[in-house]
C-alpha positions in Angstrom: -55.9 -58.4 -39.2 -58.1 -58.8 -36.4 -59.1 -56.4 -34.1 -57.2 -57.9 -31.0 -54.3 -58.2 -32.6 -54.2 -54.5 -33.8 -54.8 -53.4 -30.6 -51.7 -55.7 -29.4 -49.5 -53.8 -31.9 -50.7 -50.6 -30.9 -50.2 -51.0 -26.8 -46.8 -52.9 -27.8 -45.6 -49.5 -29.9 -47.3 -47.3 -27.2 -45.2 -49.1 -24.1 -41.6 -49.2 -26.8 -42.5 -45.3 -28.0 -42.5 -44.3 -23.8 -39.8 -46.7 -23.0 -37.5 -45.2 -25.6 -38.5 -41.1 -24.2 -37.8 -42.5 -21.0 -34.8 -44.0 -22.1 -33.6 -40.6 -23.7 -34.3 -38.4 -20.9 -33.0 -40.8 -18.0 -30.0 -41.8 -19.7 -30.7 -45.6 -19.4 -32.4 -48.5 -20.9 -33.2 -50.6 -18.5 -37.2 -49.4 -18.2 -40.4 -51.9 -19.1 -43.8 -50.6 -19.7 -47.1 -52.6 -20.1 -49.8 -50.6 -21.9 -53.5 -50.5 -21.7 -56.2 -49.3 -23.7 -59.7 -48.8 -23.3 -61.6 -46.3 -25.2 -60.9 -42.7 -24.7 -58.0 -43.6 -22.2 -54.3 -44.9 -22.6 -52.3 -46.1 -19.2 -48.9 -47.2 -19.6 -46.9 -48.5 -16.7 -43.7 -48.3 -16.6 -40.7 -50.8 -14.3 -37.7 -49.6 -13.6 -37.5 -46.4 -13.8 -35.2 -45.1 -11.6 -31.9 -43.6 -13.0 -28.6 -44.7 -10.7 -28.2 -41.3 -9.1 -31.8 -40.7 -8.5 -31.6 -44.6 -6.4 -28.1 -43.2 -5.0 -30.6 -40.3 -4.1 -33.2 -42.4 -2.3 -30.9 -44.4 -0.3 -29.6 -40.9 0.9 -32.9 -40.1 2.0 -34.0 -37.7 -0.8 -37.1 -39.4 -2.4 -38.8 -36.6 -1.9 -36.0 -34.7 -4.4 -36.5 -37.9 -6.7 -40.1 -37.1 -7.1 -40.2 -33.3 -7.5 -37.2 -33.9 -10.1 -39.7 -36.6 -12.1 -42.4 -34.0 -11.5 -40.6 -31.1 -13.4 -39.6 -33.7 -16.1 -43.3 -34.2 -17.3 -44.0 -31.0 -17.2 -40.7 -30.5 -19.4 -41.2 -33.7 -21.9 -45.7 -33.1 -22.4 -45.2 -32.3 -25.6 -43.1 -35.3 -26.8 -45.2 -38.0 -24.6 -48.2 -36.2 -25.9 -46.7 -36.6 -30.2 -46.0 -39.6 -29.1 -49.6 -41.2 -28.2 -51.4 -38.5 -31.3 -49.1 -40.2 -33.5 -49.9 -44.5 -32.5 -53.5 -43.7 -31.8 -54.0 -40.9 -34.6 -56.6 -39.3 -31.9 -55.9 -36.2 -29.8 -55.0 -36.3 -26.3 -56.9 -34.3 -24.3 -55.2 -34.6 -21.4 -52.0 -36.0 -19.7 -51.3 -36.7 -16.2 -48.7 -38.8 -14.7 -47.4 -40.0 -11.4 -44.4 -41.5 -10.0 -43.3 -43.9 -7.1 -39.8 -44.3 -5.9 -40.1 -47.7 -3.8 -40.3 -49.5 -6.2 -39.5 -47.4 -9.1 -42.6 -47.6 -11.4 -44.4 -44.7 -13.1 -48.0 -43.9 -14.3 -48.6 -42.1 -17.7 -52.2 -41.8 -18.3 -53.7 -40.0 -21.3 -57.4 -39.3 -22.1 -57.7 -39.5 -25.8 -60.7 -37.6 -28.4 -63.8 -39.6 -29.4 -62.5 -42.3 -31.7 -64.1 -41.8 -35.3 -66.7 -43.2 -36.5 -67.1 -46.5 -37.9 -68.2 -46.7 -41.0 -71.6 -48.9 -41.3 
């Protein structure tokens, strides 16, 4: 297998892997993601992320309540988002950060990864 279309596979199982925790912890399946990779950093962003009563939420005026809620979920769901990318990319993250917009409803979910091993010569 090349290595393009590993990499392919790998951003494909990163983006399903987030979609599916999102997916869990929202309640709904109607979230895409688009992955990227590029050395020691992962980004995944994800579509659609919105849950009906957080948009019911919004339209009442409370994004601000929308974002602190999506702010105490990462902080709650690290750990699995964190398994998650150590177990696709073998490599430990060394960091996590995320971020959220409510119009449109599209997340962030970057993760800074170890040193990749060595290659063998």
């Amino acid at each position: 297998m090349c290595p393009g279309s590993t990499r392919t596979i790998l951003t494909e199982a990163i983006s399903a892997a987030l979609v599916a925790l999102y997916g869990e912890f929202y309640d709904h399946e109607r979230t895409t993601a688009t992955t990227y990779i590029n050395d020691n950093i992962v980004v995944c962003v994800l579509e659609d992320i919105l849950s009906t009563g957080e948009s019911q939420q919004i339209a009442d005026g409370d994004s601000s309540d929308v974002i602190d809620g999506r702010v105490a979920f990462q902080n709650g769901a690290e750990d699995e988002f964190t398994a998650a990318i150590e177990r696709l990319t073998k490599r430990s993250v060394t960091a996590f950060l995320s971020a959220n917009q409510t119009n449109p409803g599209v997340a962030c979910e970057l993760f800074f990864l170890d040193a990749a091993p060595a290659v063998a010569a």
